[in-house]
C-alpha positions in Angstrom: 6.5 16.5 3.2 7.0 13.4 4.2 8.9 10.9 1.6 7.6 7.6 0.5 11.0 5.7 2.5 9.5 7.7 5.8 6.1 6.0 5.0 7.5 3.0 4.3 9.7 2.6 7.9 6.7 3.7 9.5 4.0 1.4 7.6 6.2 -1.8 8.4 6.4 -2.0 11.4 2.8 -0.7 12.3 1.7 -3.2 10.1 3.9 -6.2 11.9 2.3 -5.4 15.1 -1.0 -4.8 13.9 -0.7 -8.3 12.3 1.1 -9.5 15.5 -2.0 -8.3 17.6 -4.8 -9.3 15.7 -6.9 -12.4 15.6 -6.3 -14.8 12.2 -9.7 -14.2 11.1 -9.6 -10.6 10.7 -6.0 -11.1 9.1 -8.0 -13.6 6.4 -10.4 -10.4 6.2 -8.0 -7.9 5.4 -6.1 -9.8 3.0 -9.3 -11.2 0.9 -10.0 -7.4 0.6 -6.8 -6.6 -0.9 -7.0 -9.3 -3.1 -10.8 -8.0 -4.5 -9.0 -4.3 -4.5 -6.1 -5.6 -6.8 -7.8 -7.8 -8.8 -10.4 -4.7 -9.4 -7.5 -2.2 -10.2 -5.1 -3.6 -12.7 -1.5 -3.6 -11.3 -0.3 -1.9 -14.8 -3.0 1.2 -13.8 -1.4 1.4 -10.5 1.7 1.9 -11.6 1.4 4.3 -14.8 -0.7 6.0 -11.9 2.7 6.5 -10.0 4.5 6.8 -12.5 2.6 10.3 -13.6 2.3 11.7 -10.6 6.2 11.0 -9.7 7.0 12.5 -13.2 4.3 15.6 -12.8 6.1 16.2 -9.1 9.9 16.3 -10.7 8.9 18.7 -13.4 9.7 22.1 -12.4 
């Protein structure tokens, strides 16, 4: 399985040179997106979510 500091060294840097590649106006896109996605989920939900699951995969 791969950890979440794996998924994080490979999401980086993907994401710089996706960012890098692409035109500004699809960069506004994607962010604007984001922004709707976190203003519909409450950051406090997203994180109790996390916190669960990271408790329900340490319990034996």
């Amino acid at each position: 399985m791969i950890t979440i500091t794996i998924q994080i060294l490979i999401f980086i840097p993907a994401m710089t040179i996706l960012f890098w590649v692409m035109p500004d106006k699809k960069i506004k896109v994607i962010f604007g997106e984001i922004r709707k996605t976190l203003q519909i989920l409450p950051i406090s939900k997203i994180a109790q979510a996390i916190i669960n699951w990271s408790k329900k995969k340490n319990d034996p």
